[in-house]
VMD Tcl script that builds the backbone (N, CA, C; Angstrom):
set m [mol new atoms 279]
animate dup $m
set s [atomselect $m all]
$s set {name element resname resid chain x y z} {
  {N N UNK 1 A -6.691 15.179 -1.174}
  {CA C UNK 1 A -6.916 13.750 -1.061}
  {C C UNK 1 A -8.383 13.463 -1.365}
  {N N UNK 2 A -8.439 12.331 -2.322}
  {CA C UNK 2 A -10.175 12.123 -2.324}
  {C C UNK 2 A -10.662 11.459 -1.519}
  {N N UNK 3 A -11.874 10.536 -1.942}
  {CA C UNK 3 A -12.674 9.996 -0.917}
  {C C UNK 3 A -11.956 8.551 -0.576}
  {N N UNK 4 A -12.060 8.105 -0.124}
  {CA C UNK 4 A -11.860 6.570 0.723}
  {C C UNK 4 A -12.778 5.861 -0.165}
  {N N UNK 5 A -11.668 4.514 -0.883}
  {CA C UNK 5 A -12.571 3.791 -1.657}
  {C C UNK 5 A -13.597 2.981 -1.241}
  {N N UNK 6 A -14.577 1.967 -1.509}
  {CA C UNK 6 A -15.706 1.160 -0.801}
  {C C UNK 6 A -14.614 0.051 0.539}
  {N N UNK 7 A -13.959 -0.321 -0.202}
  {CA C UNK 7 A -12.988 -1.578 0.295}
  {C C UNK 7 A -12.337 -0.912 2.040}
  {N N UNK 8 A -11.413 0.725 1.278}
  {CA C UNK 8 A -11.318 1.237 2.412}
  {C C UNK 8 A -11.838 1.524 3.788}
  {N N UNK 9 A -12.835 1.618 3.105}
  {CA C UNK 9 A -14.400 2.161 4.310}
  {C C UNK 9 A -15.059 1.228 5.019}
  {N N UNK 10 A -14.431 -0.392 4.357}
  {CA C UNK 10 A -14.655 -1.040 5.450}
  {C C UNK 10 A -13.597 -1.809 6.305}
  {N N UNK 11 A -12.577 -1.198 6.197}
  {CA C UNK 11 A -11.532 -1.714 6.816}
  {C C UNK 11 A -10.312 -0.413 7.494}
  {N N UNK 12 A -9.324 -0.548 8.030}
  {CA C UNK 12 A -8.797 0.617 8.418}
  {C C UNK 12 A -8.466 1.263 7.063}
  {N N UNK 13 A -8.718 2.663 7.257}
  {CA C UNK 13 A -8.122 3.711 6.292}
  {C C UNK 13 A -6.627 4.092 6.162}
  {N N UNK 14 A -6.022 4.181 5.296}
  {CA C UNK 14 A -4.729 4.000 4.859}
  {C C UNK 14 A -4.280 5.875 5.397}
  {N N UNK 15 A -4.088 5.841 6.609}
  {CA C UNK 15 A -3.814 7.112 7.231}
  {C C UNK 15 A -3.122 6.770 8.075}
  {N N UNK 16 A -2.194 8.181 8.755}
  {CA C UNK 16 A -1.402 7.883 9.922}
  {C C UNK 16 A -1.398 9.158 10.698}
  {N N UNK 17 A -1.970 8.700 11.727}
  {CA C UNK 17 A -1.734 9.891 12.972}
  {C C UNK 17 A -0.411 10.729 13.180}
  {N N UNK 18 A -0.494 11.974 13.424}
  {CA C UNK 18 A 0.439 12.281 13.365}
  {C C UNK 18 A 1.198 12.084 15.093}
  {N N UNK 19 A 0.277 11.523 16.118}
  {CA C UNK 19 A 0.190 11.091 17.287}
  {C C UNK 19 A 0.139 10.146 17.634}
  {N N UNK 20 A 0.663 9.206 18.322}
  {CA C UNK 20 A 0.445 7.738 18.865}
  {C C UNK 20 A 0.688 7.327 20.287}
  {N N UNK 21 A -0.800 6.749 20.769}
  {CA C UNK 21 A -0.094 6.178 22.123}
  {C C UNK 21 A -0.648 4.838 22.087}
  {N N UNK 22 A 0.497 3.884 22.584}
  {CA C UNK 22 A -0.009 2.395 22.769}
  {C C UNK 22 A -0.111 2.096 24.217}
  {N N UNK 23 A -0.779 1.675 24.468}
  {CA C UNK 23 A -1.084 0.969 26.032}
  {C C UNK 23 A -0.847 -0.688 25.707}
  {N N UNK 24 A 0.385 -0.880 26.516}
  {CA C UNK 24 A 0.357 -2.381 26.516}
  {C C UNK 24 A -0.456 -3.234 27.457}
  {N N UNK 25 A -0.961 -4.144 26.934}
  {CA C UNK 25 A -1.421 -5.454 27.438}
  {C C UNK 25 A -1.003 -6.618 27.627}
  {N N UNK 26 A -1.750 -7.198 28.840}
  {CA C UNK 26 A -0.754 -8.522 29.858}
  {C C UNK 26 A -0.387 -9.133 28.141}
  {N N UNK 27 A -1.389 -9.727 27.430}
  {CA C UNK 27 A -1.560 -10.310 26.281}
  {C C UNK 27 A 0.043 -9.896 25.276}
  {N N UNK 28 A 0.264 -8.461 25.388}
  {CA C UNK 28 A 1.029 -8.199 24.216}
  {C C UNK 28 A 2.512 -8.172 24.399}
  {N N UNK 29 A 3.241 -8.483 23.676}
  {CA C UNK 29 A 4.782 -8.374 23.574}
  {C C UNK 29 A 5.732 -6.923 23.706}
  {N N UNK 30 A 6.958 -6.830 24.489}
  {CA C UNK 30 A 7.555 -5.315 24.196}
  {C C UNK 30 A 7.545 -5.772 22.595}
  {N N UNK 31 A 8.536 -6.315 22.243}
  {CA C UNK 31 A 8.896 -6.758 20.639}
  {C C UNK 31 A 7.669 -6.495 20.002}
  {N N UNK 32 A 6.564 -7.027 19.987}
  {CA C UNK 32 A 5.533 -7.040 18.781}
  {C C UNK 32 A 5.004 -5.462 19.400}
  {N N UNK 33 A 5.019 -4.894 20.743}
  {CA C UNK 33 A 4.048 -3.417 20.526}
  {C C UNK 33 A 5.390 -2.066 20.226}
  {N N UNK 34 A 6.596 -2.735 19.959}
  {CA C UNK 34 A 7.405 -1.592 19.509}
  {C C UNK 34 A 7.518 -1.728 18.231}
  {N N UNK 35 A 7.396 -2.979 17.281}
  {CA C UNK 35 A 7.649 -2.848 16.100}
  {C C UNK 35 A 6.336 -2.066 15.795}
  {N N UNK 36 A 5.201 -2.656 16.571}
  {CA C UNK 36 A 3.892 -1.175 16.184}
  {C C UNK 36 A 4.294 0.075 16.113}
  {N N UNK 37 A 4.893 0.854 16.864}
  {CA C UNK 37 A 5.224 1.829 17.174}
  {C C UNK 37 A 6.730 2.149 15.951}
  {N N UNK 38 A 7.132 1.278 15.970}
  {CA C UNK 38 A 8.501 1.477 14.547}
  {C C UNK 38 A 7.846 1.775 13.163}
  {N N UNK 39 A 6.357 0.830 12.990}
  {CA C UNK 39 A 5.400 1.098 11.919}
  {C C UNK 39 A 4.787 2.344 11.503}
  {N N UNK 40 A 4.096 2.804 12.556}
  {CA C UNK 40 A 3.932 4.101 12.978}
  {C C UNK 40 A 4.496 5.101 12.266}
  {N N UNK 41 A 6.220 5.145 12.983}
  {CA C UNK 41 A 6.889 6.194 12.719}
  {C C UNK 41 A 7.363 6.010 11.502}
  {N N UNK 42 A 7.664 5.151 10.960}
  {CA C UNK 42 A 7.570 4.957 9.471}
  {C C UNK 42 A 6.987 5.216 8.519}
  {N N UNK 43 A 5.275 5.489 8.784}
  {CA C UNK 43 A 4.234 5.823 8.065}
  {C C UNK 43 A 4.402 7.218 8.599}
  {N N UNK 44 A 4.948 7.824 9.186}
  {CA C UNK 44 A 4.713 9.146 8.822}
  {C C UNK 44 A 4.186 9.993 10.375}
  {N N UNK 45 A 3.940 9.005 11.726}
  {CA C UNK 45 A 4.159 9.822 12.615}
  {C C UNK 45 A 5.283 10.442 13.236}
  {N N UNK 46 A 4.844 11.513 13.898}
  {CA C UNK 46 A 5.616 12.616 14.447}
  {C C UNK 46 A 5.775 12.314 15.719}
  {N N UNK 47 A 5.412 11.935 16.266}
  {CA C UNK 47 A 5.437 11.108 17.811}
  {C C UNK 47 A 4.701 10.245 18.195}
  {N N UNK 48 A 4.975 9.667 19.457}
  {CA C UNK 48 A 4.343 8.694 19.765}
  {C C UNK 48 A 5.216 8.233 21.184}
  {N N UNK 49 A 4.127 7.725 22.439}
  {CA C UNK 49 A 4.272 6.865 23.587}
  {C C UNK 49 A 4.308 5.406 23.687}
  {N N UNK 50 A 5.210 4.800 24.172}
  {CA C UNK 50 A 4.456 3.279 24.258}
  {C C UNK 50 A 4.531 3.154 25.665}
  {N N UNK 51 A 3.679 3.310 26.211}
  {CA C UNK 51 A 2.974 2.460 27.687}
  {C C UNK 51 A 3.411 1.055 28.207}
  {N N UNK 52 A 4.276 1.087 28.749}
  {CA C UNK 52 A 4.496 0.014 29.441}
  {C C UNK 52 A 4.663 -0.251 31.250}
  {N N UNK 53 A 2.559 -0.582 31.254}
  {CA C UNK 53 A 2.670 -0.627 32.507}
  {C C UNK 53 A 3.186 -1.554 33.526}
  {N N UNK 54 A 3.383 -2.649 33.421}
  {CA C UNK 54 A 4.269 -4.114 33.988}
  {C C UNK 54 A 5.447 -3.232 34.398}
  {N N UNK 55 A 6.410 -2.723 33.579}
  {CA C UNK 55 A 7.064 -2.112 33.983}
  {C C UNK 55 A 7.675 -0.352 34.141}
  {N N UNK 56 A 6.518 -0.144 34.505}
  {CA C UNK 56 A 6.174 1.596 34.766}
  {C C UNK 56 A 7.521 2.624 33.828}
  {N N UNK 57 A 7.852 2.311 32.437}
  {CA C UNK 57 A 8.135 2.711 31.522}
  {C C UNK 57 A 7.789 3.633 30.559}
  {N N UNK 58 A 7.912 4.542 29.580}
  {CA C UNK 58 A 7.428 5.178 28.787}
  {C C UNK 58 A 8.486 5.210 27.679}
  {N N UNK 59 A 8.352 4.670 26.248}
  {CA C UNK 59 A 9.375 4.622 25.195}
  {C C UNK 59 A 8.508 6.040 24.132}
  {N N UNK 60 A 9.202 7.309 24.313}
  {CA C UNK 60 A 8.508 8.171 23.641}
  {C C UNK 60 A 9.925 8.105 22.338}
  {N N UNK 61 A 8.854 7.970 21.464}
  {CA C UNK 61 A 9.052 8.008 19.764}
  {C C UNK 61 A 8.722 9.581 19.000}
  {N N UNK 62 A 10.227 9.996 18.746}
  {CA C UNK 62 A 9.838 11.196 17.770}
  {C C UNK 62 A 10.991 11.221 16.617}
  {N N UNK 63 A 9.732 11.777 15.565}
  {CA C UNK 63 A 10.289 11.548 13.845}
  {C C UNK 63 A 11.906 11.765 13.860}
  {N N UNK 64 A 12.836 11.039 13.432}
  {CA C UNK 64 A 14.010 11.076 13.286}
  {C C UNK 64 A 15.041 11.210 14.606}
  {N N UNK 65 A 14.585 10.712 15.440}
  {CA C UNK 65 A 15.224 10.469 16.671}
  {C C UNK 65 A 15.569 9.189 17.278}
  {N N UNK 66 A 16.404 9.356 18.023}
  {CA C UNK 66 A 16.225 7.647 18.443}
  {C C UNK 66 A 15.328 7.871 19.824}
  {N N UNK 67 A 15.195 6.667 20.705}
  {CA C UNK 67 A 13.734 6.048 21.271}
  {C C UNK 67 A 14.578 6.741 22.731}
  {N N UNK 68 A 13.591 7.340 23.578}
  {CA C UNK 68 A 14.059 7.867 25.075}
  {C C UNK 68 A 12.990 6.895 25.887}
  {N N UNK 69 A 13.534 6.304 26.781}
  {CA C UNK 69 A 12.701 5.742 27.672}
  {C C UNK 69 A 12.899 6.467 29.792}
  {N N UNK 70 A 11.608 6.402 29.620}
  {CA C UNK 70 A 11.458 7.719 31.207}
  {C C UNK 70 A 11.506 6.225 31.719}
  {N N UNK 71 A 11.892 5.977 32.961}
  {CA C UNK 71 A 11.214 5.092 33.990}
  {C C UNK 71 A 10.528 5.967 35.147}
  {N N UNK 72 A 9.657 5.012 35.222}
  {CA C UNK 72 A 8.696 5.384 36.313}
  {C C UNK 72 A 8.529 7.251 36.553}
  {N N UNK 73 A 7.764 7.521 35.472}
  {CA C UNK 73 A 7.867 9.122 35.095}
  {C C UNK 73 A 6.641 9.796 35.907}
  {N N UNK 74 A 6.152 10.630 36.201}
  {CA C UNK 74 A 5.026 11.204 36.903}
  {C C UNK 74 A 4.018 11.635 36.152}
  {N N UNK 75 A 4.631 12.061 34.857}
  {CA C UNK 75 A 4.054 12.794 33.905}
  {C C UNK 75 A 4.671 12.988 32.460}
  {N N UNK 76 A 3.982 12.990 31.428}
  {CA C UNK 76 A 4.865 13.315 29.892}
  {C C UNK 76 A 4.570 14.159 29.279}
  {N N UNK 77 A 4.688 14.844 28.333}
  {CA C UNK 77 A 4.212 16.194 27.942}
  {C C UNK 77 A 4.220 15.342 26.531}
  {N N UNK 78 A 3.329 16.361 25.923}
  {CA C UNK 78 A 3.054 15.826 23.911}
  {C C UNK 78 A 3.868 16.853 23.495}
  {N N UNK 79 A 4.534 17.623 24.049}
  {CA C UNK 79 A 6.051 18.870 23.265}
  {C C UNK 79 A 5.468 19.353 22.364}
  {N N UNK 80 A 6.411 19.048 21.100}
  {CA C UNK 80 A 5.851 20.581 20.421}
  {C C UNK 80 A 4.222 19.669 18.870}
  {N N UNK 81 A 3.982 18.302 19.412}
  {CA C UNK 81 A 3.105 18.204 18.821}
  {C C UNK 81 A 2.038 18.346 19.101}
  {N N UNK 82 A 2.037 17.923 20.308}
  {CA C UNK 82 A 0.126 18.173 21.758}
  {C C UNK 82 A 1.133 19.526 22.364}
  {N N UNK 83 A 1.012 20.987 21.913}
  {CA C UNK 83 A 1.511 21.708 23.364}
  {C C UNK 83 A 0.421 21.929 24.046}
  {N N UNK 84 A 0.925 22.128 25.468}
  {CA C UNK 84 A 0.415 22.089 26.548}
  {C C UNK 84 A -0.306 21.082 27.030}
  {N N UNK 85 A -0.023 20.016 26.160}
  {CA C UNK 85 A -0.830 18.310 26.646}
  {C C UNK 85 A 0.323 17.849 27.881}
  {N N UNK 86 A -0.293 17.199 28.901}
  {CA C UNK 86 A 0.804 17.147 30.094}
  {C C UNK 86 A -0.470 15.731 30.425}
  {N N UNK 87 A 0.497 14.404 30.440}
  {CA C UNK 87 A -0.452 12.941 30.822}
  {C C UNK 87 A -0.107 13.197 32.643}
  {N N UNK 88 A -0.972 12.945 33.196}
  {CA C UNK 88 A -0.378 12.599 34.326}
  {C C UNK 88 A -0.684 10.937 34.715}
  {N N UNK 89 A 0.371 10.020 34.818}
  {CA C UNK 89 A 0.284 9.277 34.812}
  {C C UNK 89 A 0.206 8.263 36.371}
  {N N UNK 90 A -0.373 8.941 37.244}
  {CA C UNK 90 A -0.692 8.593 38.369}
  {C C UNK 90 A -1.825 7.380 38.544}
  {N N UNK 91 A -2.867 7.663 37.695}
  {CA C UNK 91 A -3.710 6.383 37.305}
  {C C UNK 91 A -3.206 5.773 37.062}
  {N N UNK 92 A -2.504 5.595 35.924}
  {CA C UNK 92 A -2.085 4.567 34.996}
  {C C UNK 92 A -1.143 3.535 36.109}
  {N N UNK 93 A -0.214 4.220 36.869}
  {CA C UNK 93 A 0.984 3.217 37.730}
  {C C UNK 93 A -0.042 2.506 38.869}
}
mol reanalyze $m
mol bondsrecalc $m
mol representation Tube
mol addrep $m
C-alpha cells in the first residue's frame, strides 16, 4: 500500500480496524451506533463490541456471523482476535 494522499491526511484515512469498540452515548441512537458497527464489518472488520451502557448490553460483531448480545456480562474476551484480551466491565456498569 502507498502513502496516504494530501486530501487523505487531512481527513480520516480510508482504513479499517480489524477491531472495533463503540461506547454509546446519552446523545447516540441503538439504530444509528449499530449501523456504525454494520459499516465496520462491511469494510472489512473482524470483530467488534457495541457498548450499550443505558442498558448494560454488549452486541459483539464477528466477520460472517450474526450479532450475539451478552446482557449484563461481567466481562468479554477479544477471542481469537485480542487473545488473552479479557474487558472487565465492572467500571463501565
Amino acid at each position: 500500500m502507498g502513502c496516504l494522499t494530501e486530501e487523505e491526511q487531512e481527513r480520516f484515512a480510508p482504513l479499517c480496524p480489524d477491531f472495533v469498540v463503540e461506547l454509546m452515548f446519552k446523545r447516540d441512537t441503538l439504530e444509528k451506533t449499530r449501523a456504525k458497527m454494520k459499516e465496520y464489518m462491511e469494510n472489512g472488520a473482524y470483530a467488534g463490541w457495541l457498548i450499550n451502557c443505558k442498558q448494560k448490553q454488549i452486541e459483539i460483531y464477528r466477520l460472517n456471523k450474526e450479532v450475539e448480545i451478552l446482557e449484563s456480562p461481567q466481562t468479554v474476551s477479544g477471542e481469537d482476535v485480542l487473545p488473552g484480551f479479557v474487558l472487565d466491565l465492572a467500571e463501565i456498569w
